[in-house]
C-alpha positions in Angstrom: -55.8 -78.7 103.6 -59.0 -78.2 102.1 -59.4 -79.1 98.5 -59.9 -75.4 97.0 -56.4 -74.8 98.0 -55.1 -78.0 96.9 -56.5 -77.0 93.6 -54.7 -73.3 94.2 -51.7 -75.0 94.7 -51.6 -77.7 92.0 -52.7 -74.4 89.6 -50.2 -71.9 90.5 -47.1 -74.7 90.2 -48.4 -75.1 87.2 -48.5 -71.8 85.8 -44.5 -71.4 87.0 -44.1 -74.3 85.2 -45.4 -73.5 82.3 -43.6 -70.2 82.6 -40.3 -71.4 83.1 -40.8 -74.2 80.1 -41.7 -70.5 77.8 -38.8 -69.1 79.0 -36.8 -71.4 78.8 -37.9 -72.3 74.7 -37.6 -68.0 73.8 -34.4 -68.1 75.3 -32.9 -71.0 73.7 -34.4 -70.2 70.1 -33.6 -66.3 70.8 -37.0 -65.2 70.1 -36.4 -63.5 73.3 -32.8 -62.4 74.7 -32.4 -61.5 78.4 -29.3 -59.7 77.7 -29.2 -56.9 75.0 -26.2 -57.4 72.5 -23.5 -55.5 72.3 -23.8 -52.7 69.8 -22.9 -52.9 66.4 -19.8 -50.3 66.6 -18.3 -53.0 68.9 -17.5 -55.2 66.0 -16.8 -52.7 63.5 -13.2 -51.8 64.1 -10.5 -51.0 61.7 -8.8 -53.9 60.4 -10.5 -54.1 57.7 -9.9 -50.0 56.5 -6.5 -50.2 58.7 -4.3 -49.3 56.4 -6.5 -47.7 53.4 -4.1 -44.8 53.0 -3.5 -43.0 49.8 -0.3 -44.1 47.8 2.4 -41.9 48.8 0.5 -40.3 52.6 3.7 -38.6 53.9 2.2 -39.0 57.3 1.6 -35.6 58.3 -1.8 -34.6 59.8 -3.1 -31.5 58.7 -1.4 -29.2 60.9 2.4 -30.0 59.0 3.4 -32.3 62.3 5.6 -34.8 60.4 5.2 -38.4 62.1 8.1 -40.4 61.6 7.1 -43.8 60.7 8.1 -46.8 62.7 8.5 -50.2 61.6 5.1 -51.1 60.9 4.6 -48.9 58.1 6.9 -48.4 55.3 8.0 -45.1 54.6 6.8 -44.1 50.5 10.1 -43.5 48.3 11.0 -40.5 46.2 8.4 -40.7 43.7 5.3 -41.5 46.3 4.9 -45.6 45.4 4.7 -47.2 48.6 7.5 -49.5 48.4 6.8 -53.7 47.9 9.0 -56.1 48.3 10.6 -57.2 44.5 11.4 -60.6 45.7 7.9 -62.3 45.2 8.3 -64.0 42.1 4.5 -62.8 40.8 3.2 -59.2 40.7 6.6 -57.0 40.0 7.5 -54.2 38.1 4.6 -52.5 36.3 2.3 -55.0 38.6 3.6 -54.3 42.0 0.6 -52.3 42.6 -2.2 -54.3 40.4 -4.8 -55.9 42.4 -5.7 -58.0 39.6 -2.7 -59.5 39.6 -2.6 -60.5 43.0 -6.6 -61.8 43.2 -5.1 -64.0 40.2 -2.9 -65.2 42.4 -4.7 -66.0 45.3 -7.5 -67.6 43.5 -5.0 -69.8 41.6 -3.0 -70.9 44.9 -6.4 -72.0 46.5 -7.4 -73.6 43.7 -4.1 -75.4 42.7 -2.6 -76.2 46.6 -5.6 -75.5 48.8 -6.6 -72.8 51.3 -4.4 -73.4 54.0 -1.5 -72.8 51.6 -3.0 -69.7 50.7 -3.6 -68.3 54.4 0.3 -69.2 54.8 1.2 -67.2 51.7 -0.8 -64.2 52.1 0.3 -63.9 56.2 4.1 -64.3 54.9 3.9 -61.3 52.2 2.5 -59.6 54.6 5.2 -59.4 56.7 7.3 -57.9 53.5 4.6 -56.3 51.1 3.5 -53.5 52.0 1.1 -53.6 48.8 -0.5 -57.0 50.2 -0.6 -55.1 54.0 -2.9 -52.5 52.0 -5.4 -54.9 50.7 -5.1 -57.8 52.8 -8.8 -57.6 53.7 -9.9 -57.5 50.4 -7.9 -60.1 49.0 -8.7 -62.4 52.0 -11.8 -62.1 50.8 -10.5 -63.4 47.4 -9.2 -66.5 49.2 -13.0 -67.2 50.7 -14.8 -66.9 47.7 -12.3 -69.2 45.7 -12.4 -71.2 48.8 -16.4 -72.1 49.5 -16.1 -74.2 46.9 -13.9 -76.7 48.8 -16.5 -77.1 51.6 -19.9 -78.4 52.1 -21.7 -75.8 54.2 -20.9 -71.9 55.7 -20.5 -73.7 58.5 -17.5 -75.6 57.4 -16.2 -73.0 55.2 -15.9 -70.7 58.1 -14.3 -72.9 60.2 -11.3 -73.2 57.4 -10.6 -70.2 57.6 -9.9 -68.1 59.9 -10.4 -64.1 61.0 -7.2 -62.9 59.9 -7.2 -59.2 58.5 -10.5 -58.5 59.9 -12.7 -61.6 58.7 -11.9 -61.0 55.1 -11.9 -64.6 54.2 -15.3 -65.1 56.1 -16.9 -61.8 54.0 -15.4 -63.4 51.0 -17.4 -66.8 51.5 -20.3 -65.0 51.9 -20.3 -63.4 48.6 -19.6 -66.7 47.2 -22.5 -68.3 49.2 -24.8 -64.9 48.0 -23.6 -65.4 44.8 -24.3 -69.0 44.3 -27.9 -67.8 46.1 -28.7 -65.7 43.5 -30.7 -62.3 43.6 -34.3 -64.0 43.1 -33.8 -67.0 45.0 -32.2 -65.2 48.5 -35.6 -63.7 49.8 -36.5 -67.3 50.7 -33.0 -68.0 52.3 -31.4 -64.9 53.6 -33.3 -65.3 57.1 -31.5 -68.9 57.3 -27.9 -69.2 55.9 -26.1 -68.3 59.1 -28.3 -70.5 61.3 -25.1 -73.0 61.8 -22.5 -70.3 62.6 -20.9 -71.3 66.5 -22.1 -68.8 68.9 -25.2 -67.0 67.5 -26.6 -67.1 71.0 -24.3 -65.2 72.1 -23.8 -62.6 69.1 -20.5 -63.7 68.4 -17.7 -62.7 66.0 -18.2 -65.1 63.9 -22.0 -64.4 63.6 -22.0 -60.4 63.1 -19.7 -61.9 60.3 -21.7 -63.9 58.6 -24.4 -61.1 58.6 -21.6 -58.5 57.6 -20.5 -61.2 54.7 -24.5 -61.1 54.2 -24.1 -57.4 53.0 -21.2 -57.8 51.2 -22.4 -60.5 49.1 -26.1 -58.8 48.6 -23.9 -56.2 47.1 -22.2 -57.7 44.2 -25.2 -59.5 43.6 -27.2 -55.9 43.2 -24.7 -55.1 41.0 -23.6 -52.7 44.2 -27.2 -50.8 44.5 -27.2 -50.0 48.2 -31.1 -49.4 48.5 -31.8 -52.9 46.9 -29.4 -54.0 49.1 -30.5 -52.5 52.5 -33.9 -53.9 51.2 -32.6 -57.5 51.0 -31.0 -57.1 54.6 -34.5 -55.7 56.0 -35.5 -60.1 55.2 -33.8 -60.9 58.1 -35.2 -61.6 61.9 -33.5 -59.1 64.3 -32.8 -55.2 64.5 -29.3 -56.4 65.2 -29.6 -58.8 62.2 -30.2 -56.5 60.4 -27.4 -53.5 61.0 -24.9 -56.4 60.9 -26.2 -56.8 57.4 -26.1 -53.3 56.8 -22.8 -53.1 58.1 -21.6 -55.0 55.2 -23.8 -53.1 52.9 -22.0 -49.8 53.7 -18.4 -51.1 54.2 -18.8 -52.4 50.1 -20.4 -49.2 49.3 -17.1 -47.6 50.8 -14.3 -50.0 49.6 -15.9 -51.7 46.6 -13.7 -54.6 46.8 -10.4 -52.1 46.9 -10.3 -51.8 43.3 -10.3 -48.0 43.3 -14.0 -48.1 41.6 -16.4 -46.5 44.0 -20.4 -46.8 43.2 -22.7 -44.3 42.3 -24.1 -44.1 46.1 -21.1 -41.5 46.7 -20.5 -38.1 46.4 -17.5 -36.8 47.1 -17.2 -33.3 48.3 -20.7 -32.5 46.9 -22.3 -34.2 49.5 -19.2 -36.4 52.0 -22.4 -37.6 54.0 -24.2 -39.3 50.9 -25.1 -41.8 51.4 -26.0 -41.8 55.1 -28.2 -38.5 54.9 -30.4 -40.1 52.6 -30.7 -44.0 54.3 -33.2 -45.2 56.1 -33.5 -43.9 59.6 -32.2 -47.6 61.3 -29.5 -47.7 59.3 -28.1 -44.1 59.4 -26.1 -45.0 62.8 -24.4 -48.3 60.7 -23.9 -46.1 57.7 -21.8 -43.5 59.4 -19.6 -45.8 61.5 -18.2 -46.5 57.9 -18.7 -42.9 56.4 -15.6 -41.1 57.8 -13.4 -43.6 55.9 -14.8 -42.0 52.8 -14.5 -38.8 54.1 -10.9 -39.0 54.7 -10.4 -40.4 51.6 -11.9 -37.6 49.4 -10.2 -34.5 51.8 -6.8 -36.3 51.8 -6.5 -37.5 55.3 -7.8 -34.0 56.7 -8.8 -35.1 60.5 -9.6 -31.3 60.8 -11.9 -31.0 58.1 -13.7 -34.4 58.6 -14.2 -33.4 62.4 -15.8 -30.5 61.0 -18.4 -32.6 58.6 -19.1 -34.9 61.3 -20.5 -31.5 63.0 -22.6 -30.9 60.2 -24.3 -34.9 60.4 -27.9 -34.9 62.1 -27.6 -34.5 65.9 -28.3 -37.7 66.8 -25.5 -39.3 64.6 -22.6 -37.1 65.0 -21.0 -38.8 68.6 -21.1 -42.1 66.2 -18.9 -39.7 63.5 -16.5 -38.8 65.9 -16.0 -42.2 67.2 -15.9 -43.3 63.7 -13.2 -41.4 63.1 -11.4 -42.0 66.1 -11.2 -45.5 65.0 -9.9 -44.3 61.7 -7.7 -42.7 63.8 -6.0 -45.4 65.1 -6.4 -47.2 61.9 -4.3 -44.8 59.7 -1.2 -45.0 62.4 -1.8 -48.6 62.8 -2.8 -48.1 66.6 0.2 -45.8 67.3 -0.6 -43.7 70.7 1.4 -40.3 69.3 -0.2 -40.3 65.9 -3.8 -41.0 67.4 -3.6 -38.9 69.9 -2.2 -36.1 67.7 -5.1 -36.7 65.2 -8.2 -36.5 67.7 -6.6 -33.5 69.5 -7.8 -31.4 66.2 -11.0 -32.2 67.7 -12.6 -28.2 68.6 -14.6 -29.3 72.1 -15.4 -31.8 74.4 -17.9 -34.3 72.8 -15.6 -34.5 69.4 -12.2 -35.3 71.4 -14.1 -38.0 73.9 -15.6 -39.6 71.1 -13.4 -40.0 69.1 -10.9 -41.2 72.1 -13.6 -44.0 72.5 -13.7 -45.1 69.0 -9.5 -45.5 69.1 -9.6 -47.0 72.3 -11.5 -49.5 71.6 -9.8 -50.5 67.9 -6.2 -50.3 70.0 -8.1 -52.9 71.8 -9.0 -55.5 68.8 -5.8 -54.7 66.8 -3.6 -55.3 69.9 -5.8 -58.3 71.5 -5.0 -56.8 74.6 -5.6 -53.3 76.6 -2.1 -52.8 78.0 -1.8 -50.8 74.5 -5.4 -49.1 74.6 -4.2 -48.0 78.2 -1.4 -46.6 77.4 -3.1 -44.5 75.0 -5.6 -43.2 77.8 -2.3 -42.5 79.3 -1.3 -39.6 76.8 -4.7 -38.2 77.3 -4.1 -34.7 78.4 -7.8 -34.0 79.4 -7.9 -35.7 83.1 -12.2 -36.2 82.8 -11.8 -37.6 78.3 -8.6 -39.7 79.9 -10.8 -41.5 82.9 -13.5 -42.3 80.1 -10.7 -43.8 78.1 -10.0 -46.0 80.8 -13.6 -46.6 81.4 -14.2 -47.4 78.0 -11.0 -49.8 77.3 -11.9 -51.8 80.9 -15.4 -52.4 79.7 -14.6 -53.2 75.7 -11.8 -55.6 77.0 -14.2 -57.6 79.2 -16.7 -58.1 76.7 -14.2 -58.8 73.5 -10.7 -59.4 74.7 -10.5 -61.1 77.3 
């Protein structure tokens, strides 16, 4: 072998080394990612809006089909107060109903006999209030902003907790963490604070909700202004870093903490898409996977009606509406096949029904932790082609998240 091809040889190794050794460094500090994440809707499910229902929903859709309510939902009494269980010791009579009162609670049984105490509290009522059921995310995240305090890192404070009604506790440390931040001080930071989470490699749960938390927690400290807000999420590295920010961002915008105070960013009937119509154009996609929660607040639960604004949403962003609301959906019913199925059937064609099929399949899927539930809902699909994509859709979602 003559020496210009030992010199070939010795070069070209060397260039796949080289290559490999850049590979493998982009890969393991996720500069680069070989495998696209999964999309933000995948982690935005219901648990979280589940059971946002007005006080006193007689569980009929829009059509007068009276539901009867099974044992997961209690039926409201004579006077439309959904009915709490009076044996709680705290919160009764004139408070049965007062969020304030149960916050109070919450942040004085972390403080007084620790966070695991509260987790076993809060699960328990929840068995028997149906009060608590309705703001369990919110007042989880009571319990992990009282809570940061008792640990030394995110990391930590996360890993005390856990993801019980939809991560609530883990949005609820971020606002603490945010908080604690402070508005001036988080430009320098934001890019950073969920560096420890477990599996940001793989996008995990726990990750999208630390960057959810992110949003939440730039919220209060905006004093809820959703621009400055988006603004602060933009500081992060990653379109999907980003959205998962936003995610929060919205959601707050939506909820505002349950405390029946809604921000100046909505419109009600004026304008139901406010303010996703107006957001900037990589956030309009997160914005209305949240929206139709709002919209079926302010037209009383009419699936009909919000079907029909989700029509009216820029082209590119009403599929995402109708799988919004298909998660809603399943939310409202608490993942009950009859009830969802009945409420995307008011869908008027084909791309409003399959969507919105999609978006409850998949929340039957993370309510359930399991798809023998989502497929039985593909089941009562009457349309054979919208039933098959069901399946489809449920096989696919369950490989990536439930199994």
């Amino acid at each position: 072998m003559n020496l210009k091809a030992v010199v070939f040889i010795f070069l070209l190794v060397g260039v796949v080394l080289f290559g490999s050794f850049m590979v493998y460094g982009l890969v393991r500090d996720r500069t680069f990612v070989s495998a696209n994440p999964p999309p933000i809707e995948d982690y935005i499910v219901s648990e979280m809006l589940k059971r946002w229902i007005p006080e006193g929903d007689d569980l009929q859709n829009e059509r007068g089909v009276e539901f009867t309510p099974d044992e997961r939902m209690e039926e409201p009494d004579a006077q439309g107060v959904v009915l709490a269980d009076t044996t709680n010791g705290f919160c009764a009579g004139a408070d049965v109903a007062n969020f304030d009162c149960y916050e109070l609670h919450y942040q004085n049984l972390v403080t007084e006999e620790g966070l695991d105490r509260a987790m076993e509290d809060i699960k328990s009522r929840y068995q028997t209030n149906s009060y608590v059921r309705s703001q369990c995310h919110p007042l989880m995240h009571v319990i992990g902003r009282t809570s940061y305090l008792l640990f030394p890192s995110v990391h930590e404070a996360f890993a005390g907790g856990d993801p019980f009604c939809w991560s609530g506790h883990h949005h609820g440390v971020m606002e603490a963490v945010i908080s604690e931040t402070g508005l001036s001080g988080l430009p320098d930071v934001i890019d950073s604070i969920c560096d420890g989470i477990p599996g940001k490699n793989s996008y995990s749960f726990d990750y999208y909700n630390c960057l959810h938390g992110l949003g939440h927690g730039v919220m209060a400290v905006t004093n809820t202004e959703l621009f400055d807000s988006l603004a602060q999420c933009d500081g992060l590295s990653g379109e999907w870093e980003e959205k998962s920010c936003a995610s929060g961002v919205f959601m707050e915008n939506v909820i505002v903490d349950g405390k029946n105070h809604f921000t100046k960013y909505l419109k009600g009937l004026d304008d139901p898409h406010y303010p996703c119509d107006v957001s900037p154009e990589k956030y309009k996609h997160t914005c209305y996977l949240m929206q139709t929660s709002y919209m079926l607040k302010i037209d009383n639960g009419d699936f009909q009606k919000t079907f029909e604004w989700c029509s009216e949403a820029e082209l590119a962003y009403r599929t995402t509406c109708y799988a919004s609301l298909g998660r809603d959906a399943s939310g409202r019913s608490i993942s009950d096949v009859t009830r969802t199925i009945a409420w995307c059937s008011l869908a008027t064609d084909r791309a409003q029904l399959e969507n919105c099929i999609i978006g409850a399949a998949k929340d039957f899927v993370s309510y359930h932790h399991s798809d023998s539930q989502a497929n039985h809902l593909c089941d009562a699909v009457q349309d054979e082609e919208v039933r098959l994509v069901c399946h489809s859709t449920v096989e696919g979602y369950y490989k990536t998240f439930g199994a």
